[in-house]
Structures are given as structure tokens and as C-alpha cells.
C-alpha positions in Angstrom: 0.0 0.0 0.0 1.2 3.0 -0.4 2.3 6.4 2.3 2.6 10.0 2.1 5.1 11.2 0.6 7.7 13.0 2.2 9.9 16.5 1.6 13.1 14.4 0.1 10.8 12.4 -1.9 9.4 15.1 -3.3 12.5 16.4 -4.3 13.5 13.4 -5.4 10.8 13.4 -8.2 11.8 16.7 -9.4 15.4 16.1 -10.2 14.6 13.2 -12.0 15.6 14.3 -15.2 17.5 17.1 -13.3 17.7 20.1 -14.9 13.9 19.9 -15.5 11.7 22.0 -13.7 8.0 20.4 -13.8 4.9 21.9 -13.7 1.3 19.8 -14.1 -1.0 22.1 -16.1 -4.9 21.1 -16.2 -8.2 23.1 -17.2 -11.4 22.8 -15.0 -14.7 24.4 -14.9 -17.1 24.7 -11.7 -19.5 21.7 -11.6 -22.7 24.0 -10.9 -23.0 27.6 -12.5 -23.6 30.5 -10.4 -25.0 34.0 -10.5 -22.9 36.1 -8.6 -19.6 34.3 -9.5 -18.0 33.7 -13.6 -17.5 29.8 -13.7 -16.2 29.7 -16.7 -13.5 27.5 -18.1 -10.3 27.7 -15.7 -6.4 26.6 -16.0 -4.0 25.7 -12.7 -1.0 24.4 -12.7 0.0 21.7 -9.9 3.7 21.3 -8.3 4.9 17.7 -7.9 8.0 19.3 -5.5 5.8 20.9 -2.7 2.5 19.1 -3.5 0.5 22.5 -4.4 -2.3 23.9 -7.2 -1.9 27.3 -8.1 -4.8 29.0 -10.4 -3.2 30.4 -13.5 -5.5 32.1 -15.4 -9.1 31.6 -17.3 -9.7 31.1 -20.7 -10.4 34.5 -22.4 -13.3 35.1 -24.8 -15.8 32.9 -22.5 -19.0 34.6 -20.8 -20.1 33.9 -17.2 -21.2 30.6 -16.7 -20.4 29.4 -20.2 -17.7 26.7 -20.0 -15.6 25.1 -22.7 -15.6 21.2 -23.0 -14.4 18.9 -25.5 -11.1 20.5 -26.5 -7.7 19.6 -26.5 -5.0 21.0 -24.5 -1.0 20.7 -25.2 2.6 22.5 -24.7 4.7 23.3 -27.0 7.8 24.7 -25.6 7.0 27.7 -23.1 3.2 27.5 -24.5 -0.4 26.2 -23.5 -2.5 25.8 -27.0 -6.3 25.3 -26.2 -7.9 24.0 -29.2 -11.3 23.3 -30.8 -13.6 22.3 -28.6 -17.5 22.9 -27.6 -19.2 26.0 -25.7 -21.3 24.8 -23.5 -24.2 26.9 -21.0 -24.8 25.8 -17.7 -28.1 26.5 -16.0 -29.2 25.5 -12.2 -32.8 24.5 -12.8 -35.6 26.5 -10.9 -35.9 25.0 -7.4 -33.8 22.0 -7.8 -30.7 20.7 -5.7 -27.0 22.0 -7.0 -26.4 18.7 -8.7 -29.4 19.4 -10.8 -27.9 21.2 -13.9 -29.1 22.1 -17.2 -26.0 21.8 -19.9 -26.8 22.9 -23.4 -24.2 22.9 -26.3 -24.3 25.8 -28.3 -21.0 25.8 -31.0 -18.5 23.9 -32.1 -15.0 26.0 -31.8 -12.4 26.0 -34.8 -10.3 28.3 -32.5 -7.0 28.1 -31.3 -6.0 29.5 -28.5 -2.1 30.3 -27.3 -1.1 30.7 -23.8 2.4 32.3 -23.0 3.3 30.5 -19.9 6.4 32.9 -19.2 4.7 36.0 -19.9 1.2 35.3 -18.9 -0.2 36.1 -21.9 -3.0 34.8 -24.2 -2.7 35.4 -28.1 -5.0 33.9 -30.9 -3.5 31.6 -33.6 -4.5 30.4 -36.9 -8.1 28.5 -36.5 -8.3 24.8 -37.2 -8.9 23.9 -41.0 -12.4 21.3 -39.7 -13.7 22.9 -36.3 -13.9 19.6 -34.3 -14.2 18.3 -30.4 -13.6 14.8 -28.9 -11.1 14.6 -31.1 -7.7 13.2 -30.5 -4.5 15.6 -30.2 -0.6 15.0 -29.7 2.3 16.6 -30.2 5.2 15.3 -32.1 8.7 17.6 -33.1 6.9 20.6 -31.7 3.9 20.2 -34.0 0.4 19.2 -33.4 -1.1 16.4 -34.3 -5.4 16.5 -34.4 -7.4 14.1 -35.9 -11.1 12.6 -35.5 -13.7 14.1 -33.4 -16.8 15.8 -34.4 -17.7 18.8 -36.4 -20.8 19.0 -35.5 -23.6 18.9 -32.3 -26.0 17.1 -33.8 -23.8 14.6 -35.0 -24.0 11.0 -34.3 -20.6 10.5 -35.8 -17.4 11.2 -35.7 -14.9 12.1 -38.7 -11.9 10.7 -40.1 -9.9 13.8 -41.3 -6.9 15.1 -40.0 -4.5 17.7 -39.9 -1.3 19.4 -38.1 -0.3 22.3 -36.9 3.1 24.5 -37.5 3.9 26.7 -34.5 6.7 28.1 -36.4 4.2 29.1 -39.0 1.2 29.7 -37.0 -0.6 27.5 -39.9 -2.9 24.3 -40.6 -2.1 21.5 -42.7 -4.6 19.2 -44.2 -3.4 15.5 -43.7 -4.8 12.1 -45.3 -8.2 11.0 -43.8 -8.3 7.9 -41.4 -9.3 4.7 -42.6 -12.2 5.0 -39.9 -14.2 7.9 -38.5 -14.1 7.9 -34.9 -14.5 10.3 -31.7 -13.7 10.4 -28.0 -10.7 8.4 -29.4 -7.1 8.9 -27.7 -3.7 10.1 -29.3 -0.4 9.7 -28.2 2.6 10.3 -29.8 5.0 6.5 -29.5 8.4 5.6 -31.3 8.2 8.7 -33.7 4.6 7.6 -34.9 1.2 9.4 -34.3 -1.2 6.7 -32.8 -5.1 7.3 -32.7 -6.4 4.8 -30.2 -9.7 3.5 -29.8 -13.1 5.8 -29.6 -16.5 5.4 -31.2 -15.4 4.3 -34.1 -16.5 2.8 -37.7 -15.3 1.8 -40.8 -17.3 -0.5 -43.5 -14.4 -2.5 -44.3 -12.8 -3.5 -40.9 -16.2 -3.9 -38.7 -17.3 -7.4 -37.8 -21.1 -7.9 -37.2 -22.6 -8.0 -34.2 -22.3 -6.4 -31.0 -18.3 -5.9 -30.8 -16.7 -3.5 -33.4 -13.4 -4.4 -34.2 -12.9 -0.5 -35.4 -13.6 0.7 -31.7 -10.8 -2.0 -30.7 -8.2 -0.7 -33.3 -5.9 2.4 -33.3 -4.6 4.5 -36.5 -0.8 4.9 -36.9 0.0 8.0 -38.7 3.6 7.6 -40.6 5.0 11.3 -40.4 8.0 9.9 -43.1 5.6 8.5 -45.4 2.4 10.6 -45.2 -0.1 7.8 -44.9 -2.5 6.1 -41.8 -2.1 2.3 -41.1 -4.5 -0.1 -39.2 -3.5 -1.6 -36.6 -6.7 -4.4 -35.1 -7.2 -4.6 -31.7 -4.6 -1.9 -30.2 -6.9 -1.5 -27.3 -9.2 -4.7 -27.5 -12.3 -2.9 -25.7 -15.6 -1.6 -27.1 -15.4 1.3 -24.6 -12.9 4.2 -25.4 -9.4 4.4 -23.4 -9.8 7.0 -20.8 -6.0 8.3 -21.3 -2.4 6.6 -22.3 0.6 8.2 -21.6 4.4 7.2 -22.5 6.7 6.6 -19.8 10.3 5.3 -20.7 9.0 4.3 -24.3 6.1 2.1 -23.1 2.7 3.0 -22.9 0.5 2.7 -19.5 -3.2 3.6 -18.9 -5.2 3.0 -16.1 -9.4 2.5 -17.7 -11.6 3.4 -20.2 -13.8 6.7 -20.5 -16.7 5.0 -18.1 -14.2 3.4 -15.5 -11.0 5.7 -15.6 -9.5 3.5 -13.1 -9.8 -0.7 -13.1 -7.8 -0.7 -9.8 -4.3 -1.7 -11.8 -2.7 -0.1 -14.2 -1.6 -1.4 -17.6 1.5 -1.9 -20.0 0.8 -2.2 -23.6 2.9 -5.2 -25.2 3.7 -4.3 -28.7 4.9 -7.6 -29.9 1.7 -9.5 -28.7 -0.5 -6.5 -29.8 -1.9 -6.8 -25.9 -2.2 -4.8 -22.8 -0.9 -6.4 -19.2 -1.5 -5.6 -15.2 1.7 -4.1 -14.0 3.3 -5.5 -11.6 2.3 -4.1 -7.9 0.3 -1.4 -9.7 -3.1 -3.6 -8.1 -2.8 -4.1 -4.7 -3.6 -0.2 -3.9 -7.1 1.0 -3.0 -6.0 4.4 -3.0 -7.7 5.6 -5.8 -10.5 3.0 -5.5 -14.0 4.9 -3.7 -15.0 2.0 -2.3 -12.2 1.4 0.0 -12.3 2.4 3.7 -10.0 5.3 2.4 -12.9 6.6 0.8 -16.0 6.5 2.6 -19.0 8.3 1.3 -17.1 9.6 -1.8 -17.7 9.8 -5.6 -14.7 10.1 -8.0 -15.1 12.9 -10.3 -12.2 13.2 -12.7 -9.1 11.5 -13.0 -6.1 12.7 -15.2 -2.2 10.6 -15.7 0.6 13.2 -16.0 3.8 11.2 -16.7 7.1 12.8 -15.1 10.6 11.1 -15.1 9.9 7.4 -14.3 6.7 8.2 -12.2 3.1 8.3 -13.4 1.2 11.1 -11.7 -2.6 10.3 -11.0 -4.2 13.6 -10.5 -8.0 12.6 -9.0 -10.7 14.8 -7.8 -13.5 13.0 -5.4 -17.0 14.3 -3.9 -17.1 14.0 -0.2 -21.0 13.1 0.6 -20.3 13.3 3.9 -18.9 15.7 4.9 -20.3 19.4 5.8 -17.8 22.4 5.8 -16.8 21.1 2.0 -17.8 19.0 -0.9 -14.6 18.4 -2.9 -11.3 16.9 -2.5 -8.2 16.1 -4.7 -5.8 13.9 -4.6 -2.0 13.0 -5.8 -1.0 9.2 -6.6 2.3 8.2 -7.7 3.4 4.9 -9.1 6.9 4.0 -9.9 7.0 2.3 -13.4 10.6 1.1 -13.2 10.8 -2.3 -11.6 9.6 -3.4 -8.7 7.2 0.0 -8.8 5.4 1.0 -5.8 2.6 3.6 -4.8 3.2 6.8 -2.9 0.4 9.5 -1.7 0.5 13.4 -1.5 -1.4 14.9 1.5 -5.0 15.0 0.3 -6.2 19.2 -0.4 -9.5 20.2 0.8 -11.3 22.7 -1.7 -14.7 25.0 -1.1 -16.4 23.9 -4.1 -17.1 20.8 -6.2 -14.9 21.6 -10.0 -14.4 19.0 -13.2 -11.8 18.6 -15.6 -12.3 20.0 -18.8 -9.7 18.0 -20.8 -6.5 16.0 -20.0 -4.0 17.8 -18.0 -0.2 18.7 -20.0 3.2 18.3 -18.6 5.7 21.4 -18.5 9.7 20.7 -18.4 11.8 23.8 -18.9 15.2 23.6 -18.2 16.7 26.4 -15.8 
């Protein structure tokens, strides 16, 4: 099981790849809308060396209780680009309880958004060529990657285009399609190539009949060399889209799906058998689990995997039912990947009000 962590652990973790400096960034939004505060959509940054979240700044162009959902958030260099996406309105319904919350989505965004994380400044950038959300996004020699998703509300299904982005040039570049149109699907960038894992996925020429779809199991590889997408069957090997899978010494780990973020064990994808596999000592913990004794009376809200050094990160926020003087709290989990792992806990942070994550959280390193 795992303990808290203490100071020289801490500082331990931050001179793994010494001379990083990390920083954890993630965008949240309040979970009910108020009238007297603006809710909108929010980024902090958290501090793996001193266990602390620090609000950073909100995302500009966003009115009061209109929040931002579906978009994709990455670093390039000494910047935080917020792309695409889906405005949504929050509304408390007359005489209901706070949980009981009207959501409405109102516009797909082709927007690109630049964040100056040295000089605290926001700047616009060249908009998307296919406005899109739930759509996958990585980041691969300092360009970005964006492919799949959906263009529109109403839409029951996703797309298969595709296209990068040139920092350097502040512009879009059309890629080829995807052999399969898919959303809520995952990217990560692995061994030079541009994986698309997983989501709601179809394609008339890979998908078997019946109730399993062998194109929600597959992933696309995108060549960057050769220009072109390859199938690859049964990458992830579940109907249900990956939650999140991150790269930690050149393998890939994930921890659930999108309906059950975390199994209770964390995973290790084996290229060679095309499969994924428990890691080792990743199980026993309960730490993240809600219904152990560590948890009573709470509800897991979010849960996000930044990767730093040899360490994955589990960034969870939970809703504590029973208590009183405060409805939220959030949580650090480390596991140790190398072998032999092992967990490790950060003091737990009580907040004031319930928030959700927005998108997946980014991973700063600048060196000093």
C-alpha cells in the first residue's frame, strides 16, 4: 500500500531528469453555474515538489457561466495551445438541488488558443482547418497532431480527417483521412509515430457484425516519413474508449476506459503481442478506488495521468458526501514504473467547491 510522501521524496521526483523543472497544467470548470460568480473555463498548474495547485489564469473570450468542454489541450515549448472544442451553458434549474444542472451545447469552436506561460499572456493563432471536439490531439517535433472528433452537435458520428499544426508558422495542414471515423478516441505520440487509439469508431471494411466492433478496438498509426495512416486491429481490444495513455520510458500505461478511468491496476501495452498487461504491484492499492475504507461516502469525479521522469502522476478529484464544511477533494497518486514500482500518496487538499476537468492535464519541463 502505499504512504505520504515525504519532503526528500518530493525532491526526489523533481530532479529526476535534473535540470527539469516540472509543472502539471490542467483546465477545470465549476461543476454547478452561479450567479454572482464567472464559472467559466479555468487553468491551474500543480507542483509535484511541494504538492501545491496554483490557479493560473481563465480562458479568455468565455462569458459567465459558459464553459468550454471537449477540447484539447498541449505544450509546446514555453506554450499552452487550447484547441477546438465545444461551448457549452450551464443553468441551475428553478428549485432543484445544486447537482441538478441544465447543460446545453451551443457551438462547435475552430479556435486556437495560445497561452504564454512565461509571460502570462493569451494570443490567438491560426483556427483549425475542420472545427472539431472529442477529437484526439498530440504533439510530435513541436507540431500538433489533431485528428477525428466531431464537427458538429447534432452529429451522431465522428470524422476521419486530420491535420497538423506548424507553430513556427502559426498554420494548418490538411493531412490524409483515417481509414475510420471515430470520436472520443485517444492520441499519443510513441516511437516517432502518431497513434489514434480507440473511440467510437466505424469503418465499412474493418467492422465485424454483431455487438463488438473491431474498429472501436483498433488504433490508427499515422507515418509522419511516409504521409499515410495504417491499421492496426485490436490496439486497445475494448468496445469502450481508453480513458488516457501516456508514454513513460517508451512504453505506454493507462489505467481504464472513459466510463471506468480507473480498473484498480494499471496497464502496460505489449507491442509484440499487440496486448495490454497488469503491472506488476500497480493492483494491490485501494487508493484511488471509492469503495475502500480510504474513501467513505465519496464519488470520483475526474481522473487525469501526468507522466514525469519514471513516475506516473494520477491527478483525481472526489465528492465528499459526507462531509459538511466542503464538498470536494483532490488527490495526488504516484506509481513508480521502473521495476519493482510501488505507490506513494500526496497529503490530500480540501477545496470550497465541487470543480471537473475540462480535458486531459499537459506536462511542462523547462530547463533552468
Amino acid at each position: 500500500m502505499g504512504s505520504i510522501a515525504s519532503s526528500s521524496w518530493l525532491s526526489r521526483l523533481q530532479d529526476e531528469d535534473s535540470p527539469q523543472f516540472y509543472r502539471v497544467y490542467a483546465a477545470f470548470s465549476a461543476k454547478s453555474p452561479s450567479s454572482d460568480v464567472n464559472r467559466s473555463t479555468w487553468i491551474e498548474y500543480y507542483n509535484p515538489s511541494n504538492n501545491t495547485w496554483h490557479r493560473v489564469t481563465t480562458i479568455p473570450g468565455l462569458v459567465e457561466n459558459h464553459v468550454l468542454k471537449g477540447f484539447a489541450m498541449v505544450i509546446v515549448r514555453d506554450f499552452i495551445y487550447i484547441i477546438g472544442g465545444v461551448l457549452c451553458h450551464k443553468e441551475l434549474l428553478e428549485g432543484q438541488g445544486p447537482d441538478d444542472v441544465s447543460e446545453v451545447d451551443l457551438e462547435v469552436y475552430q479556435s486556437v488558443l495560445r497561452y504564454n506561460i512565461i509571460d502570462d499572456t493569451w494570443s490567438k493563432c491560426a483556427p483549425l482547418i475542420v472545427p472539431r471536439f472529442d477529437f484526439a490531439c498530440t504533439v510530435s517535433g513541436n507540431k500538433i497532431y489533431v485528428a477525428g472528433g466531431k464537427c458538429t452537435i447534432d452529429s451522431v458520428r465522428g470524422v476521419s480527417s486530420s491535420e497538423v499544426y506548424d507553430p513556427a508558422l502559426d498554420q494548418w495542414k490538411s493531412l490524409p483521412d483515417m481509414g475510420t471515423s471515430r470520436y472520443k478516441c485517444v492520441s499519443v505520440t510513441w516511437q516517432g509515430r502518431i497513434y489514434v487509439v480507440g473511440g467510437f469508431a466505424e469503418s465499412g471494411s474493418v467492422d465485424a457484425q454483431g455487438p463488438f466492433s473491431m474498429a472501436r478496438s483498433s488504433a490508427e498509426v499515422y507515418d509522419t516519413m511516409n504521409n499515410k495512416w495504417d491499421f492496426l486491429p485490436r490496439m486497445w481490444d475494448l468496445d469502450v474508449p481508453p480513458n488516457q495513455i501516456v508514454v513513460v520510458g517508451e512504453k505506454l500505461f493507462s489505467s481504464g476506459d472513459c466510463y471506468k478511468k480507473w480498473k484498480g491496476f494499471i496497464e502496460k501495452y505489449d507491442r509484440e503481442l499487440n496486448m495490454w498487461n497488469v503491472v506488476d504491484g500497480s493492483s494491490p492499492t485501494s487508493m484511488l478506488d471509492v469503495t475502500s475504507r480510504q474513501h467513505p461516502q465519496t464519488e470520483q469525479l475526474y481522473l487525469t495521468i501526468a507522466p514525469i521522469g519514471t513516475y506516473l502522476h494520477f491527478l483525481a478529484g472526489y465528492r465528499m458526501t459526507g462531509e459538511t464544511t466542503s464538498r470536494f477533494r483532490s488527490e495526488v497518486h504516484v506509481f513508480d514504473v521502473r521495476l519493482g514500482g510501488g505507490w506513494m500518496s500526496f497529503e490530500p487538499m480540501v477545496e470550497d467547491e465541487e470543480k471537473e476537468l475540462s480535458c486531459h492535464c499537459a506536462t511542462y519541463k523547462r530547463r533552468d
